[in-house]
C-alpha positions in Angstrom: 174.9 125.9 142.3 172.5 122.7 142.5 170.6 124.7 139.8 173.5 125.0 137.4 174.2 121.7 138.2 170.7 120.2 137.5 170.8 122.4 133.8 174.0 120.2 133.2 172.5 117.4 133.9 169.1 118.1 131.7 171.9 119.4 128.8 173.1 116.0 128.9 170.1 114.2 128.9 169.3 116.4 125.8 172.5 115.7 124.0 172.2 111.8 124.4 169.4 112.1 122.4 171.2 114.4 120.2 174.1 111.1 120.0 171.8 108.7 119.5 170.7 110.3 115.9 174.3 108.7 114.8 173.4 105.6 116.0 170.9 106.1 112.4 174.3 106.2 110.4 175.8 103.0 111.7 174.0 100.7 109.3 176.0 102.5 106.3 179.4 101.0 108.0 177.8 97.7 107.1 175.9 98.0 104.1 175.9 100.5 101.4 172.0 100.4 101.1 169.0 100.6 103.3 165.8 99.2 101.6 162.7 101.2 101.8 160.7 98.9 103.6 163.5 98.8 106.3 162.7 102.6 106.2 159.2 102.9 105.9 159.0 100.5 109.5 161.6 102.7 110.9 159.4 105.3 110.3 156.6 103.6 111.9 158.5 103.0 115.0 159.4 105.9 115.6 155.9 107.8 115.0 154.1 105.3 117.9 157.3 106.0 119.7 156.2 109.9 119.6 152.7 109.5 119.9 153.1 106.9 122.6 155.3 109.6 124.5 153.2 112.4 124.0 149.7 110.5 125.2 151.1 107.7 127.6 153.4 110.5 128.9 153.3 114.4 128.5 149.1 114.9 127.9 148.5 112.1 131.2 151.5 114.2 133.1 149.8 117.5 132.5 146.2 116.1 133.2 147.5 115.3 137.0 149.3 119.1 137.0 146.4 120.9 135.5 143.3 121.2 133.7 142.2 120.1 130.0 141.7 123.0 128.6 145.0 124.3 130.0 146.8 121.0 128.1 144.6 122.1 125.4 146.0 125.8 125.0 149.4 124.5 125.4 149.0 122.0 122.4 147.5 124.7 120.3 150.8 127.1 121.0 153.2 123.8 120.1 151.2 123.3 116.8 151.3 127.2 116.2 155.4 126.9 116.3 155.7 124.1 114.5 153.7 126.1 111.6 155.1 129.1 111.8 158.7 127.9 112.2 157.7 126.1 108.7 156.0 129.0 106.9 159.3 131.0 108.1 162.1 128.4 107.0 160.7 125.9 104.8 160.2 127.9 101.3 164.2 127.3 101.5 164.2 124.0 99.9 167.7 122.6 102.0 168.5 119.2 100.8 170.9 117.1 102.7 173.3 116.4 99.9 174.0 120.1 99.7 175.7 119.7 103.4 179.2 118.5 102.7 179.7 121.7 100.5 178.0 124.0 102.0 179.2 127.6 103.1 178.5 129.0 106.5 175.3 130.8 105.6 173.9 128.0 104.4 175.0 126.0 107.7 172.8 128.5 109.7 170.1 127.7 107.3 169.7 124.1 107.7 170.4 124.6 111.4 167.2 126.6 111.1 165.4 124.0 109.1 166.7 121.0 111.5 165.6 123.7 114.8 162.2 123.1 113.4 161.8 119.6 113.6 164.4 118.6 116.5 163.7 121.7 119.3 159.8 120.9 120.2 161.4 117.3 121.3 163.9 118.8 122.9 161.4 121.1 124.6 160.2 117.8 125.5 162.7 116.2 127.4 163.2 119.8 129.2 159.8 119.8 130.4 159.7 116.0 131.6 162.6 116.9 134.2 160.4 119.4 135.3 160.7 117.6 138.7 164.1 116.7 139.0 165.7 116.2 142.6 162.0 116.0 144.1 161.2 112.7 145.6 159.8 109.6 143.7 162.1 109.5 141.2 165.1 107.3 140.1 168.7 108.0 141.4 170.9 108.4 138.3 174.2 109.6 139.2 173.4 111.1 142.3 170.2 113.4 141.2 167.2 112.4 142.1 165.4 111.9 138.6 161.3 112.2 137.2 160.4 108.7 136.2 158.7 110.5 132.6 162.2 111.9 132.2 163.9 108.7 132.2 160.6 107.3 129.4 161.2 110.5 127.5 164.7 110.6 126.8 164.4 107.0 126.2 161.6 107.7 123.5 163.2 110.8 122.0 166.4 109.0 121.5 164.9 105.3 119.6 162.8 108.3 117.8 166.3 109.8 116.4 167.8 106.7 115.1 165.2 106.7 111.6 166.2 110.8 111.6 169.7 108.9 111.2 169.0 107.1 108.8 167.4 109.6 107.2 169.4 112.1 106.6 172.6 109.6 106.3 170.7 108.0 103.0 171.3 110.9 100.5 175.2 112.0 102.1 175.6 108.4 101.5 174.9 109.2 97.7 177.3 111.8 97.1 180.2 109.2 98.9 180.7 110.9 101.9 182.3 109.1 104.3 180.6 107.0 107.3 182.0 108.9 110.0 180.8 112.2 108.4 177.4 111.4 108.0 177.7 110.0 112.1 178.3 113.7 112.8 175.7 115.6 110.6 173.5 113.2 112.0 174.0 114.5 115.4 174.0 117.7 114.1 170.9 117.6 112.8 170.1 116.7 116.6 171.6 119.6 118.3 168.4 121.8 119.2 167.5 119.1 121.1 169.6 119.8 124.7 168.9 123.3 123.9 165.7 123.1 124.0 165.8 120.9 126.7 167.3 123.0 129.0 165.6 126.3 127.8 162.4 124.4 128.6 163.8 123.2 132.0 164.5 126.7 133.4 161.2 128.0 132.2 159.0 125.7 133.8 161.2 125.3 137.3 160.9 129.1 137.5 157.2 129.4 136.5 156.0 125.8 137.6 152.1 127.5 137.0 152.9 127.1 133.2 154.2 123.3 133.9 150.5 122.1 132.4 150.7 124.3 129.1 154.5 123.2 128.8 153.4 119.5 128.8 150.5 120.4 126.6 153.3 122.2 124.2 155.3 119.6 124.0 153.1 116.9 123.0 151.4 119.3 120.6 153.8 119.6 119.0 155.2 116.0 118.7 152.2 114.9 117.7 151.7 117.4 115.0 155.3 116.8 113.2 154.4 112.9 113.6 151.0 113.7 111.5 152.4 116.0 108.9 156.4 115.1 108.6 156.7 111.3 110.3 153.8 109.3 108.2 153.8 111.7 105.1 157.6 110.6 105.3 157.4 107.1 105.4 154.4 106.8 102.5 156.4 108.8 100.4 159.1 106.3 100.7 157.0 103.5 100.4 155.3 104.4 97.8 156.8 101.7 95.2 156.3 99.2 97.7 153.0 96.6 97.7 149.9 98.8 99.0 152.2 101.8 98.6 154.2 100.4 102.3 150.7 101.4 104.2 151.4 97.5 106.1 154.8 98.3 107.0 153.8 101.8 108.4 150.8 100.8 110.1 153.3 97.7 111.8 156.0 100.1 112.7 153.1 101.8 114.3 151.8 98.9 116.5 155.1 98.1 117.6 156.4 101.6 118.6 153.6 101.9 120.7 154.3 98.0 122.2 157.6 99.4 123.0 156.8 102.2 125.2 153.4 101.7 126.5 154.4 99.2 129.0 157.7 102.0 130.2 154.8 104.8 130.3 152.9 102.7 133.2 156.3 101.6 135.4 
């Protein structure tokens, strides 16, 4: 039993960071456009928020569970998914807009798409509870949590809210309705406890790979940030003054303000 119930718990850890993609709809309740250098910062934010989390927090984790080369071969395998999943999904060209009209086969497709980007960080959180109920941690709700947990799922959910936004932007184009684009937000979100708790029961039943699963993780995060994050954010700022490169690199700087000093509580 205390293992089913630390899975829920890790589930629901995963799925608050699933809920807090809506949170990147909420500004179309308000206003009926987001600017791009409001995006392009976003953006920013959210890629020192990952790479902040991935150095700060899984790569020093693993160092104290294992050995470089050991982080090292796990980052190599998160990369490898990342482009494989892309070479296997990605020729299908799924734009967001097609969403509100789409059949079921095309549902699975975009859940495949979205699996790509939102399952390594769910892999993330998974791995970060790796120690859950051992002592040292914070008490949240009676379990005993990992102090990274609690700095991941806070990182992986401020990273969702610019996925929000994101993927709220062209819905919001074809006049679908606020509340809609709240859930395919989400949905866009929901490999994330998945993954979480996939990763969870890996590494509590093969604690030996606990180093490469840290390794995989941030490998993984830091790859997406490199090719899909800042790619993302110049493309959008690329009518902006100095093509938004100011706002991206400020976004940046204070992403990694945010959760540097959380990394070191």
């Amino acid at each position: 039993m205390p293992l089913l119930e630390n899975l829920v718990f890790v589930f629901v850890a995963g799925f608050i960071t699933a809920l807090a993609t809506g949170l990147g709809a909420l500004p179309f309740f308000f206003f009926d456009d987001i600017s791009d250098r409001y995006n392009v910062v976003l953006w920013g934010v959210s890629s020192g928020i990952m790479l902040s989390a991935s150095t700060f927090g899984l790569i020093d984790e693993g160092l104290a569970e294992g050995t470089p080369l050991e982080i090292g071969i796990g980052m190599v395998a998160g990369v490898a998914l990342v482009v494989v999943a892309h070479d296997v999904l990605m020729d299908a060209e799924i734009d967001p807009r097609q969403y509100e009209e789409a059949d079921f086969k095309k549902l699975v497709l975009i859940l495949g798409v979205l699996t790509v980007h939102s399952f390594p960080e769910g892999i993330a959180v998974g791995v970060s509870f790796a120690d859950l109920g051992l002592e040292g941690g914070a008490e949240v709700l009676g379990f005993t949590v990992p102090l990274l947990a609690v700095f991941m799922t806070i990182a992986i959910s401020i990273h969702n809210i610019p996925e929000g936004t994101a993927i709220s932007i062209p819905l919001q184009s074809m006049n679908v309705s606020e509340w809609k684009m709240v859930w395919w937000a989400v949905f866009s979100s929901l490999p994330q406890p998945l993954g979480a708790v996939i990763a969870f029961g890996f590494v509590s039943y093969a604690r030996e790979f606990l180093p490469y699963g840290f390794g995989f993780a941030a490998g993984a995060m830091i790859y997406l940030v490199l090719t899909e994050f800042i790619p993302e954010a110049l493309d959008i700022g690329a009518r902006l003054p100095s093509g938004g490169k100011p706002e991206l690199a400020g976004g940046i700087v204070v992403g990694v303000l945010v959760m540097v000093p959380l990394a070191f509580i």
